[in-house]
KOLLUMTOR-606925 format. One record per atom (N, C-alpha, C): residue number from 1; residue in three letters; y, x, z. Coordinates in pm, 1 decimal. Example, Ala and Ser with C-alpha at 12.3 -4.5 7.8 and 13.67 -1.06 7.14 Angstrom:
<rec num="1" residu="ALA" yy="-569.0" xx="1319.0" zz="780.0"/>
<rec num="1" residu="ALA" yy="-450.0" xx="1230.0" zz="780.0"/>
<rec num="1" residu="ALA" yy="-330.0" xx="1320.0" zz="780.0"/>
<rec num="2" residu="SER" yy="-225.0" xx="1285.0" zz="708.0"/>
<rec num="2" residu="SER" yy="-106.0" xx="1367.0" zz="714.0"/>
<rec num="2" residu="SER" yy="3.0" xx="1290.0" zz="787.0"/>
//
This chain:
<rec num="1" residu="UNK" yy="7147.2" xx="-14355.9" zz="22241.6"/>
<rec num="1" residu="UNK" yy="7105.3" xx="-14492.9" zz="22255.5"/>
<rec num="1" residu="UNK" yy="7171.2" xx="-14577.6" zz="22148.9"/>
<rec num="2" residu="UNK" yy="7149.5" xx="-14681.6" zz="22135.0"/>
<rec num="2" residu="UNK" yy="7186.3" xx="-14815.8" zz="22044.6"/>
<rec num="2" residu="UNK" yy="7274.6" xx="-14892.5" zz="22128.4"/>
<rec num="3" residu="UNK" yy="7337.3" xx="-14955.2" zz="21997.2"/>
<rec num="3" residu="UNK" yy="7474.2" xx="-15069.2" zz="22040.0"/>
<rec num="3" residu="UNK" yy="7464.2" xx="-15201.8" zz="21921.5"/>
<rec num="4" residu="UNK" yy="7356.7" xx="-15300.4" zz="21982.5"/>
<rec num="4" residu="UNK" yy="7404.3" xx="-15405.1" zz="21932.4"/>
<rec num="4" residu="UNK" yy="7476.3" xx="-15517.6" zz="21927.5"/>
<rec num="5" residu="UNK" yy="7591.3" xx="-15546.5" zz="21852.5"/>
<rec num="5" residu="UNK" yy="7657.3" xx="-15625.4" zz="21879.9"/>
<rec num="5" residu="UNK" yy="7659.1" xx="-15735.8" zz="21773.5"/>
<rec num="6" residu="UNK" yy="7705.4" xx="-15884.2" zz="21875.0"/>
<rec num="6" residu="UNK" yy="7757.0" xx="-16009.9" zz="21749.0"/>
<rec num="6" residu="UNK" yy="7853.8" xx="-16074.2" zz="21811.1"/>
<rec num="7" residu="UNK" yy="7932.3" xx="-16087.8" zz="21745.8"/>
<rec num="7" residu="UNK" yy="7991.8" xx="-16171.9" zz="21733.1"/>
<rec num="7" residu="UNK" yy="8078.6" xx="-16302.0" zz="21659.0"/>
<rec num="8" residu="UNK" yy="8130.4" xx="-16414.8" zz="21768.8"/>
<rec num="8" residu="UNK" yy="8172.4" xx="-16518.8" zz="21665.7"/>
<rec num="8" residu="UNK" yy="8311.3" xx="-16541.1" zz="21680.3"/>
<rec num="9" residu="UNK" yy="8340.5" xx="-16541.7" zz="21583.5"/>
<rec num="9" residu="UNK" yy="8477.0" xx="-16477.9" zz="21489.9"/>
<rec num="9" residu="UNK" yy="8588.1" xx="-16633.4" zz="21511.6"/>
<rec num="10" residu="UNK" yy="8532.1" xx="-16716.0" zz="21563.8"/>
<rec num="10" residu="UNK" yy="8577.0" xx="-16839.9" zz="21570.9"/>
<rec num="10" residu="UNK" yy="8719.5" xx="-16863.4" zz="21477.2"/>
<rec num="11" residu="UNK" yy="8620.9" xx="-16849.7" zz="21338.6"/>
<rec num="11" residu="UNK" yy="8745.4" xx="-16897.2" zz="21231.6"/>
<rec num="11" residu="UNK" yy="8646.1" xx="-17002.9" zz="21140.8"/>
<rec num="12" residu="UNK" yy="8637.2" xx="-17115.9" zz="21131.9"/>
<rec num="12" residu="UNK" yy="8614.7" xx="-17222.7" zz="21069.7"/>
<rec num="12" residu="UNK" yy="8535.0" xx="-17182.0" zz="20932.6"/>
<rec num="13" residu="UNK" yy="8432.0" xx="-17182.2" zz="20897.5"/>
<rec num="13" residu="UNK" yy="8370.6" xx="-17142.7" zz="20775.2"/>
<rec num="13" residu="UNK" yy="8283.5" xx="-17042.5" zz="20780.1"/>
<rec num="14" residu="UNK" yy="8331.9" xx="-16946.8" zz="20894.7"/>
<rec num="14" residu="UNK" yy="8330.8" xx="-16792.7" zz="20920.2"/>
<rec num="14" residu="UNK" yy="8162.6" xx="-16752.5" zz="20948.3"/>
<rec num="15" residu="UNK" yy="8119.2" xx="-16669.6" zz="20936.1"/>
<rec num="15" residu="UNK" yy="7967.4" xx="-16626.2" zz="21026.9"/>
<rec num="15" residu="UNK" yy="7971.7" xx="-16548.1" zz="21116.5"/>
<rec num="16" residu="UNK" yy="7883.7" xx="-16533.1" zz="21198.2"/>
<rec num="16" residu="UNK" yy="7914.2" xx="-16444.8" zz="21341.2"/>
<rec num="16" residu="UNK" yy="7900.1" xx="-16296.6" zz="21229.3"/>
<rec num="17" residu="UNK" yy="7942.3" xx="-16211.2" zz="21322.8"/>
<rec num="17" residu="UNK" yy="7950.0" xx="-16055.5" zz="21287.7"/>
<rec num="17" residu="UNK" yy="7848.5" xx="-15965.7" zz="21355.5"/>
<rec num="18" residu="UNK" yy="7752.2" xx="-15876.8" zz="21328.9"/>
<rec num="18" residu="UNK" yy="7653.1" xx="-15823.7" zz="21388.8"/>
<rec num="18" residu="UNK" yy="7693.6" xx="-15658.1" zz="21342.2"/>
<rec num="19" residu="UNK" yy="7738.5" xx="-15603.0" zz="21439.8"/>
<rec num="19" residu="UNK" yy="7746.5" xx="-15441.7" zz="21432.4"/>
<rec num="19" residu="UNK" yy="7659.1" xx="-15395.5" zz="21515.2"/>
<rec num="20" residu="UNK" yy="7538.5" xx="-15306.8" zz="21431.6"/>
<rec num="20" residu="UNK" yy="7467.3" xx="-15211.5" zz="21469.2"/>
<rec num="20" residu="UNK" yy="7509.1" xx="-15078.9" zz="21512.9"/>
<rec num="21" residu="UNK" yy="7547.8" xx="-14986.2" zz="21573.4"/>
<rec num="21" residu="UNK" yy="7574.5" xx="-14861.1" zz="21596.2"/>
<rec num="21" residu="UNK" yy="7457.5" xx="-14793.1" zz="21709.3"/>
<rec num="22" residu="UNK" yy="7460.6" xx="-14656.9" zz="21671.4"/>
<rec num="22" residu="UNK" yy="7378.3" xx="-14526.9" zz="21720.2"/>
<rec num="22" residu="UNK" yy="7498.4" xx="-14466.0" zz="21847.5"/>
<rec num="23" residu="UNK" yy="7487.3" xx="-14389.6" zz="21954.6"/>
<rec num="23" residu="UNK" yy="7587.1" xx="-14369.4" zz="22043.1"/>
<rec num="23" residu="UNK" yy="7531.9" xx="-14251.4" zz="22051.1"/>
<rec num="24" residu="UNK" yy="7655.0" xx="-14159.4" zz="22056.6"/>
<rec num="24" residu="UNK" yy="7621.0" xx="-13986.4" zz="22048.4"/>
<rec num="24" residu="UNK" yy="7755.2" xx="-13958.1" zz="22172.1"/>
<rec num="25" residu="UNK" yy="7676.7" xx="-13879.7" zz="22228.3"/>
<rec num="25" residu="UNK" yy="7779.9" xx="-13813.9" zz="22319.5"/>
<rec num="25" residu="UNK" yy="7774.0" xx="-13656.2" zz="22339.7"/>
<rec num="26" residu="UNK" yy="7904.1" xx="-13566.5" zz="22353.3"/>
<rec num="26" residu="UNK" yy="7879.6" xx="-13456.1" zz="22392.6"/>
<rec num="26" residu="UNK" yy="7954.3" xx="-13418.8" zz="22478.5"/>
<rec num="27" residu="UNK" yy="7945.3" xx="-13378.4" zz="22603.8"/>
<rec num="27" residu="UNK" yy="8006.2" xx="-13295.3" zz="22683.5"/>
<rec num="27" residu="UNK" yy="8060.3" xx="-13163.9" zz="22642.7"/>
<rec num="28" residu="UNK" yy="8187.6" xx="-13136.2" zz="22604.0"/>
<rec num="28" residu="UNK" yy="8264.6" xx="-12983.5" zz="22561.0"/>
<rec num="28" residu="UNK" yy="8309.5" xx="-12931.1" zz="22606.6"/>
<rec num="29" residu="UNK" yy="8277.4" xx="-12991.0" zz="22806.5"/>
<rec num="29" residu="UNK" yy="8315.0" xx="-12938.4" zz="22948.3"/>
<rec num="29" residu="UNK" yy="8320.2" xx="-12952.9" zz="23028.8"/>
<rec num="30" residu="UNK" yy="8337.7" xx="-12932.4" zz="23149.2"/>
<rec num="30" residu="UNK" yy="8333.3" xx="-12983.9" zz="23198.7"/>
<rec num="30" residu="UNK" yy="8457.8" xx="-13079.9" zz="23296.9"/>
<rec num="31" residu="UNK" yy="8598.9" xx="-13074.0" zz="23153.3"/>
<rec num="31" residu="UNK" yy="8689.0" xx="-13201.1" zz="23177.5"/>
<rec num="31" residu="UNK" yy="8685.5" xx="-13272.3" zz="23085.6"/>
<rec num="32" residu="UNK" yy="8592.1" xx="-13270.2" zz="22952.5"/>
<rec num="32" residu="UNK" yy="8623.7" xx="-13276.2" zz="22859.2"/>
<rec num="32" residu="UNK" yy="8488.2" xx="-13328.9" zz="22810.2"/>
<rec num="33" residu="UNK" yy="8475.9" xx="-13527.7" zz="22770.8"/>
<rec num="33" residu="UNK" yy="8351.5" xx="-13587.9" zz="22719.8"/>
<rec num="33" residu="UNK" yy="8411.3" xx="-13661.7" zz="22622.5"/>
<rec num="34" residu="UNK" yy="8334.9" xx="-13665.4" zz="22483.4"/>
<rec num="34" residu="UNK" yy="8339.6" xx="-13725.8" zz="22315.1"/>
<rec num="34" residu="UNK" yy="8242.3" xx="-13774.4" zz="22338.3"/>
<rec num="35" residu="UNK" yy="8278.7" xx="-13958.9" zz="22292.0"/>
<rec num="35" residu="UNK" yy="8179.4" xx="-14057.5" zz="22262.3"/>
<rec num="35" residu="UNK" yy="8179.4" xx="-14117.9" zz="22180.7"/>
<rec num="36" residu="UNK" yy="8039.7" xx="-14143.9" zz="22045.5"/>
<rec num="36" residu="UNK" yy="8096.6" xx="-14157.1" zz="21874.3"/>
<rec num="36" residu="UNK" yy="8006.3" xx="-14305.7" zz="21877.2"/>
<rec num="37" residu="UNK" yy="8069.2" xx="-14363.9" zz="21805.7"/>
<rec num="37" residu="UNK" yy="7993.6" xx="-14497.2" zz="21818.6"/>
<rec num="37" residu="UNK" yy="7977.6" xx="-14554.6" zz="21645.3"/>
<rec num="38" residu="UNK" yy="7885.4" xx="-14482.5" zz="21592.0"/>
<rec num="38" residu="UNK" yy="7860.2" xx="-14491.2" zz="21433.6"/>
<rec num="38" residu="UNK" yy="7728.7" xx="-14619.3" zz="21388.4"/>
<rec num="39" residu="UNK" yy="7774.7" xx="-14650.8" zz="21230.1"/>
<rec num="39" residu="UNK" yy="7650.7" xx="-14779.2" zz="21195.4"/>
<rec num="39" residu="UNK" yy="7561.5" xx="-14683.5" zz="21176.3"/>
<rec num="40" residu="UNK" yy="7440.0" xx="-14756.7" zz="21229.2"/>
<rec num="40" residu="UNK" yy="7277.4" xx="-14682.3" zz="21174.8"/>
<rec num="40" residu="UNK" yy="7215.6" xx="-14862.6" zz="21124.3"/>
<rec num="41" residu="UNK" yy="7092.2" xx="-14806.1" zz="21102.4"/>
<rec num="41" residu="UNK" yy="7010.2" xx="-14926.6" zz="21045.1"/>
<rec num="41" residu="UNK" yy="6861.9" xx="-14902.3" zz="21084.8"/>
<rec num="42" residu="UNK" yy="6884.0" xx="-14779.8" zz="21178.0"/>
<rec num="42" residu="UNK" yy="6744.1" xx="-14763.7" zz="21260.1"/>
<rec num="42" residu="UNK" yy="6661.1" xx="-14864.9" zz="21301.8"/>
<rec num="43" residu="UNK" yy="6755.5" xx="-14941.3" zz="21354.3"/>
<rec num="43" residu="UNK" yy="6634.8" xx="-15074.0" zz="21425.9"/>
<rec num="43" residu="UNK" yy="6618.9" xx="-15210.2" zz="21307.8"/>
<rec num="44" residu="UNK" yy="6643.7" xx="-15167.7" zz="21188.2"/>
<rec num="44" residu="UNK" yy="6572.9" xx="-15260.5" zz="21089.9"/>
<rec num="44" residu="UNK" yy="6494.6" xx="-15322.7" zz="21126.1"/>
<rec num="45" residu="UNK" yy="6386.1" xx="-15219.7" zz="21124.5"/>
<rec num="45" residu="UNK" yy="6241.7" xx="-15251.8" zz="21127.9"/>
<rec num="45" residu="UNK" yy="6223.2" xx="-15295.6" zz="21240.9"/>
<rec num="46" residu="UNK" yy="6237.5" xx="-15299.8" zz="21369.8"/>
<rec num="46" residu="UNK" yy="6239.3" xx="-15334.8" zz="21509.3"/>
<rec num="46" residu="UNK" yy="6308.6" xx="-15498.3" zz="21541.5"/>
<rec num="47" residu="UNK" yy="6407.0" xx="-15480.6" zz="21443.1"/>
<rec num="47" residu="UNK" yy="6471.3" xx="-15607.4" zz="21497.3"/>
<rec num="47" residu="UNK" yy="6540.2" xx="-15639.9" zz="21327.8"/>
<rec num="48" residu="UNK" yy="6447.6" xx="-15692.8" zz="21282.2"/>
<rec num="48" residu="UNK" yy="6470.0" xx="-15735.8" zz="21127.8"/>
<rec num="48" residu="UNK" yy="6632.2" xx="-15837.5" zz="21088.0"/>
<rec num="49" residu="UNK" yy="6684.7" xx="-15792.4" zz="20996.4"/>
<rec num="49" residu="UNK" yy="6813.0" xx="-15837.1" zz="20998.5"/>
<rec num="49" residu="UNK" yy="6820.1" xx="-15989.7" zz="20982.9"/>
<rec num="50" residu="UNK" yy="6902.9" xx="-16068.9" zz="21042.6"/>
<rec num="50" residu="UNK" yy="6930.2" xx="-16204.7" zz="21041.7"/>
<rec num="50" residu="UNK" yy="7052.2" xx="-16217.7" zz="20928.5"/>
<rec num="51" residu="UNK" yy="6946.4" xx="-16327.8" zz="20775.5"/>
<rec num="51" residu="UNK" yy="7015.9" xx="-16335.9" zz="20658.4"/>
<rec num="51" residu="UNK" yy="7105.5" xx="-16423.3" zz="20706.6"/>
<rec num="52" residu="UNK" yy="7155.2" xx="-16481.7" zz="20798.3"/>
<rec num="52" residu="UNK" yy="7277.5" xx="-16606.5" zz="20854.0"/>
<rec num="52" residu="UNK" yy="7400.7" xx="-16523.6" zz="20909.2"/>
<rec num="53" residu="UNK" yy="7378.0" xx="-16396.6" zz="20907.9"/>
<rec num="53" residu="UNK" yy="7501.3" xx="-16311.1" zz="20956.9"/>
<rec num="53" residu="UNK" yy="7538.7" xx="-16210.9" zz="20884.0"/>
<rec num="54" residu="UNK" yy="7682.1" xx="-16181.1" zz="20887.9"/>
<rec num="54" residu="UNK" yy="7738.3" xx="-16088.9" zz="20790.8"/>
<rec num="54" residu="UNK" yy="7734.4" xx="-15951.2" zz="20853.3"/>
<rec num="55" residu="UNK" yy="7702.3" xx="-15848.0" zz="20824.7"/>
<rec num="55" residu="UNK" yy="7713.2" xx="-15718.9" zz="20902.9"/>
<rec num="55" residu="UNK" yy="7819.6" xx="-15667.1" zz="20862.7"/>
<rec num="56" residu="UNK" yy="7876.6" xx="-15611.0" zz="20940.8"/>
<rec num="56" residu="UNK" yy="8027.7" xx="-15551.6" zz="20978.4"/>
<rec num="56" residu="UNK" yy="7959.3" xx="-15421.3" zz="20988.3"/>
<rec num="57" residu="UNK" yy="8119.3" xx="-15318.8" zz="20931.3"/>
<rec num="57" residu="UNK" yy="8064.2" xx="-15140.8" zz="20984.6"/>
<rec num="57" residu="UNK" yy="8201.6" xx="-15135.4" zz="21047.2"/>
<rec num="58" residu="UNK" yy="8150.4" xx="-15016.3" zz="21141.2"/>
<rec num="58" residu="UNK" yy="8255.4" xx="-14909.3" zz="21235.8"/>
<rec num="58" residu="UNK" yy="8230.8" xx="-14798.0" zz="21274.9"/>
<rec num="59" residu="UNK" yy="8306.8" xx="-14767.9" zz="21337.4"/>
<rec num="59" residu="UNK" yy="8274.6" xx="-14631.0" zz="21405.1"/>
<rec num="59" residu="UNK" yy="8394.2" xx="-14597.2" zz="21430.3"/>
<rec num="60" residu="UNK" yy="8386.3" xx="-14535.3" zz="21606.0"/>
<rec num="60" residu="UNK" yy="8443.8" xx="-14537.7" zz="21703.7"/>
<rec num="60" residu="UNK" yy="8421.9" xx="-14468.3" zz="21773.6"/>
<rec num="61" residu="UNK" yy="8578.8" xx="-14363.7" zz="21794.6"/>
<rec num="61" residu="UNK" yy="8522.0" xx="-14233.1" zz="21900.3"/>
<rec num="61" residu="UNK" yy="8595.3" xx="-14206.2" zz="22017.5"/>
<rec num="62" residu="UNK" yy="8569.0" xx="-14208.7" zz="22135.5"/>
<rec num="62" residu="UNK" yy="8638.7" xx="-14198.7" zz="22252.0"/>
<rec num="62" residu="UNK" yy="8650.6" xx="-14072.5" zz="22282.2"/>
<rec num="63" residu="UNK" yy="8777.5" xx="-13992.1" zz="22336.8"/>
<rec num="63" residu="UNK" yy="8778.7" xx="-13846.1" zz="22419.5"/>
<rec num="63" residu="UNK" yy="8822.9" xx="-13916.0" zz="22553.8"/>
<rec num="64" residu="UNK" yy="8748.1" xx="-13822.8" zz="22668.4"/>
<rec num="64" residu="UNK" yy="8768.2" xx="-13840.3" zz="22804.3"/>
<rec num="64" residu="UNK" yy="8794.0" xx="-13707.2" zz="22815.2"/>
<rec num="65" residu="UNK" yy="8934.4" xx="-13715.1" zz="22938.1"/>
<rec num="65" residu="UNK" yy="8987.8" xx="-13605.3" zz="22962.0"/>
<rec num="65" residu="UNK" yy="9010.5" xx="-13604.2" zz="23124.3"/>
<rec num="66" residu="UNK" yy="8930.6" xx="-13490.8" zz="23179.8"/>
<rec num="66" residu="UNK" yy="9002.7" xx="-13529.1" zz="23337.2"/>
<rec num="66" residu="UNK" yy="9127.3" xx="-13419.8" zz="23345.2"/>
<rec num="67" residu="UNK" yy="9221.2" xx="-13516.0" zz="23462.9"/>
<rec num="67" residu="UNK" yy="9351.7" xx="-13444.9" zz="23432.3"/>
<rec num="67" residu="UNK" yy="9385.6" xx="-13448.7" zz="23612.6"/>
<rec num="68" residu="UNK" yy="9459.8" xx="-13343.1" zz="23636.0"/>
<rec num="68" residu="UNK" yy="9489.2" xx="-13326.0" zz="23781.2"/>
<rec num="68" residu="UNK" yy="9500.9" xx="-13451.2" zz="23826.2"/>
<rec num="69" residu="UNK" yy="9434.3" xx="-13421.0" zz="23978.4"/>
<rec num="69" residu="UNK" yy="9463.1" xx="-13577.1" zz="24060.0"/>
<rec num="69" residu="UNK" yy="9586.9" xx="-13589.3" zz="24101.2"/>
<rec num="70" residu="UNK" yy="9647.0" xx="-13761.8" zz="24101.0"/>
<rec num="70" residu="UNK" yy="9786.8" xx="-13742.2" zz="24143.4"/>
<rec num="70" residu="UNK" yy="9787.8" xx="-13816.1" zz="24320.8"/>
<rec num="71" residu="UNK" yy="9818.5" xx="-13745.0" zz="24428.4"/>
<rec num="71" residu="UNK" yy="9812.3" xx="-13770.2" zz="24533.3"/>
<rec num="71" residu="UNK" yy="9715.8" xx="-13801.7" zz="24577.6"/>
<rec num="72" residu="UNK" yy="9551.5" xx="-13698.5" zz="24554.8"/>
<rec num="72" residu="UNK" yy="9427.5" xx="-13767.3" zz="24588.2"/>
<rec num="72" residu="UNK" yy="9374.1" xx="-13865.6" zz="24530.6"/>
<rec num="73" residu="UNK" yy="9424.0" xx="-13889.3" zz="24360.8"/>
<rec num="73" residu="UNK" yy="9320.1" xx="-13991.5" zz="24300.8"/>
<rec num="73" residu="UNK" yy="9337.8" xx="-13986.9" zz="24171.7"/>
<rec num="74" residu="UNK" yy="9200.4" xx="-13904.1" zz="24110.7"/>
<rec num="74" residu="UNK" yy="9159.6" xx="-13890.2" zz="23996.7"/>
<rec num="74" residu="UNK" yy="9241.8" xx="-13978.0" zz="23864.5"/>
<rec num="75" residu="UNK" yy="9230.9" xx="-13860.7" zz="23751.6"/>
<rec num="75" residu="UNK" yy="9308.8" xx="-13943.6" zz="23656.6"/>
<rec num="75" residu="UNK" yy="9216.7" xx="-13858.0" zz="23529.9"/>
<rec num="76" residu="UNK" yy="9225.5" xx="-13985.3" zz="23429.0"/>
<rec num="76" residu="UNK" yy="9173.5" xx="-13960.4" zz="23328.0"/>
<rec num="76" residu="UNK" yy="9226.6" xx="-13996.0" zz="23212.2"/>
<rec num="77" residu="UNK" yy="9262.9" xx="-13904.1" zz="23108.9"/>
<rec num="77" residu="UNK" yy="9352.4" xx="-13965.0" zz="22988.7"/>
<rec num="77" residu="UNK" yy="9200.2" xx="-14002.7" zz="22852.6"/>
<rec num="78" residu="UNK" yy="9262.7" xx="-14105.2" zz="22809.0"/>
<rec num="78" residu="UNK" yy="9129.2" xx="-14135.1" zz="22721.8"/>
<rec num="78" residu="UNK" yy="9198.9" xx="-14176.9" zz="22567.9"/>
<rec num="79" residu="UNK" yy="9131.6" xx="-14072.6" zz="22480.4"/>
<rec num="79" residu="UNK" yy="9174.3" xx="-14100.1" zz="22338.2"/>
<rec num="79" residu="UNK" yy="9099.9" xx="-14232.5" zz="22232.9"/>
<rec num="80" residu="UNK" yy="9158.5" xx="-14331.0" zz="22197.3"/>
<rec num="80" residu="UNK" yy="9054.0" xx="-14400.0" zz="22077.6"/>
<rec num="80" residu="UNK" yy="9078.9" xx="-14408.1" zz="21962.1"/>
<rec num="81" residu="UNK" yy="8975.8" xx="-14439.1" zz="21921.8"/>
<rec num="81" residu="UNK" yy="8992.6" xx="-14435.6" zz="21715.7"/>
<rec num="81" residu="UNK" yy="8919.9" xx="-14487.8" zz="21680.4"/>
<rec num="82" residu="UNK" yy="8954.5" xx="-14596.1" zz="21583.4"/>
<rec num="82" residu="UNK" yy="8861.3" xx="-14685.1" zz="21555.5"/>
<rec num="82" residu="UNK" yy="8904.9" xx="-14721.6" zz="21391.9"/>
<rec num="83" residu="UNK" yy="8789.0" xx="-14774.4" zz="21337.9"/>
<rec num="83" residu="UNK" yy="8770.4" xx="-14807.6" zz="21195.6"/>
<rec num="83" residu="UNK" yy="8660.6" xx="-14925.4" zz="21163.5"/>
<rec num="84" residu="UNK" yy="8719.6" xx="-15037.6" zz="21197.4"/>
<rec num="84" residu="UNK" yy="8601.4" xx="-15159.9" zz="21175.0"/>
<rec num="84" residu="UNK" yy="8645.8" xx="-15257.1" zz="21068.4"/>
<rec num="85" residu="UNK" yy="8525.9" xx="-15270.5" zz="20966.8"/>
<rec num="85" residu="UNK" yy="8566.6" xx="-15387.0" zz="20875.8"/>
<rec num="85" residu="UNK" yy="8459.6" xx="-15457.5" zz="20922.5"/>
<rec num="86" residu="UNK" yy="8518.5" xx="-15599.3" zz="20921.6"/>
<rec num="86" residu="UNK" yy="8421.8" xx="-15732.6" zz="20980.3"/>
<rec num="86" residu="UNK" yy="8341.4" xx="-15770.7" zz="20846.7"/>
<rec num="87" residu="UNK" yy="8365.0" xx="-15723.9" zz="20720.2"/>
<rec num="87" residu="UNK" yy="8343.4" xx="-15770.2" zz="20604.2"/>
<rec num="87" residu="UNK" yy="8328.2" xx="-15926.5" zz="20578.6"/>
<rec num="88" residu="UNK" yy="8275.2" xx="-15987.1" zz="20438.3"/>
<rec num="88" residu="UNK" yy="8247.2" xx="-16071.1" zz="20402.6"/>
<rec num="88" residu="UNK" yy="8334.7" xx="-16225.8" zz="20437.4"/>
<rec num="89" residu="UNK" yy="8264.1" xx="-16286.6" zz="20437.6"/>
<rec num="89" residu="UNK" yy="8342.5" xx="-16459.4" zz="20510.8"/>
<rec num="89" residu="UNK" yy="8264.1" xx="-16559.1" zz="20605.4"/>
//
């Protein structure tokens, strides 16, 4: 699926920020889910870019880990990583 996002940067001068990303997931077990959150430009054509905003790139990957329950209640350790430039001004 798709992830569109904007936002406003509320710095004086500034333009809102619009990150497009594609969402990929794989299950590698069943304790074990990777979620990648990369720029595409798929929905160009669908949703034509707004010249009043600066596009920002990222990409962003989550690991979910289930880990023994402690006294009857689930626990999950979760890895992130992230790489976002807001670009421009």
């Amino acid at each position: 699926f798709y992830y569109l996002s904007r936002r406003d940067l509320k710095v004086t001068g500034f333009k809102h920020r619009e990150f497009r990303t594609i969402v990929v997931w794989k299950k590698e077990s069943e304790d074990k889910l990777i979620v990648c959150y990369n720029d595409t430009d798929d929905l160009d054509e669908e949703y034509p870019r707004d010249p009043n905003v600066v596009y920002g790139s990222s990409r962003t990957i989550w690991e979910y880990k289930r880990l023994a329950k402690v006294e009857g209640i689930p626990q999950t350790r979760v890895k992130f990583v992230a790489r976002v430039d807001v670009a421009g001004s």
